[in-house]
N, C-alpha and C positions, 0 to 999 in steps of 0.2 A: 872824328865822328863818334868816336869810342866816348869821349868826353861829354857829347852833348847826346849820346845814349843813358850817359851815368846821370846827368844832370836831369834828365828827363824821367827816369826810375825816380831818383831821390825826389824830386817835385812831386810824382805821384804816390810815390810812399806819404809824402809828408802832410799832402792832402787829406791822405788816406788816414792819416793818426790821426789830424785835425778831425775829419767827418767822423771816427772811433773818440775822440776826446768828446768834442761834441755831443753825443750818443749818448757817453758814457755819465756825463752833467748831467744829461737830460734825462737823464734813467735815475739818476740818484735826485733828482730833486721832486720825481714823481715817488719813488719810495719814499721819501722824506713827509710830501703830502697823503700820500694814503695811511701811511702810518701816524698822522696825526690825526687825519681824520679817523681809524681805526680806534683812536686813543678816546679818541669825543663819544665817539659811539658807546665805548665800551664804558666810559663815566657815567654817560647817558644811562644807561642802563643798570648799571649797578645804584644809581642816585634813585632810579623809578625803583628797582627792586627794593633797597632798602625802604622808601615811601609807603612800598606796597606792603612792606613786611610789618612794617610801621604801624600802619592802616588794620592789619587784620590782628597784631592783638590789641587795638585800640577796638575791634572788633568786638574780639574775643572777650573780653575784658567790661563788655557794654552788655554784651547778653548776657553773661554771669549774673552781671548786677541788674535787671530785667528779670532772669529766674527767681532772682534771690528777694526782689520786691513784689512779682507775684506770690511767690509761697508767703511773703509777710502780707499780703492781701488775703488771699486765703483762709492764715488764719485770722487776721481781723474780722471775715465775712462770719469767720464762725464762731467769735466771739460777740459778732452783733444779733446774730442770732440765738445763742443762748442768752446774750442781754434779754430780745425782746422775749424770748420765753418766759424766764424771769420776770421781766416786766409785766407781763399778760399773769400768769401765777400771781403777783402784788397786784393787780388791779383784780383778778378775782376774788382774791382772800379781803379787797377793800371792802369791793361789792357786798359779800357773804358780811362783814362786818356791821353795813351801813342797815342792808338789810335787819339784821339783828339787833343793833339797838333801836331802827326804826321800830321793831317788834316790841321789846322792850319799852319803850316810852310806847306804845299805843294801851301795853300792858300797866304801867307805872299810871296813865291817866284811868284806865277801867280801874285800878284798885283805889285810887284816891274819888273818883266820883262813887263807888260802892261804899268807902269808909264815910263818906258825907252822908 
């Protein structure tokens, strides 16, 4: 009876390693998939970070050049504006000139109809 006490231990030890070996597969092949998935995630992420990182001095980088075309707007604004002042100045001094020799030849015909 002693024998088939022993044999009956050992069967249930042996189960018992089996349902521990088991266990134990089944434990490492779940670590094995959360740690790849941990891995995805974590590429996942570092791939959007860089993107992002990417992104904002492509940002950064685009409103420089924004500032730096309005300030050159600017001064264009204000050199079209001294243009037309200038201009308006040259069309006054034309005025002022047309005027004058219109004055001129009204004078140039009074003096040639008084020498007749």
């Amino acid at each position: 009876m002693e024998e088939g006490l022993k044999n009956r231990v050992i069967l249930i030890l042996g189960i018992f390693c089996l349902i521990l070996l088991i266990g134990n597969i089944s434990s490492c092949s779940d670590a094995i998939r959360q740690r790849a998935a941990r891995d995805k995630e974590m590429f996942s992420r570092l791939d959007t970070e860089e993107r992002v990182s990417k992104y904002t001095n492509e940002k950064a980088a685009f409103e420089k050049q924004i500032e730096e075309e309005r300030a050159a707007i600017e001064t264009l604004k204000k050199d079209l504006v001294q243009e037309q002042l200038s201009n308006q100045n040259l069309k006054d001094e034309l005025q002022k000139m047309t005027q004058l020799k219109e004055t001129l030849e009204e004078d140039l015909k009074e003096a040639l109809v008084k020498k007749k």
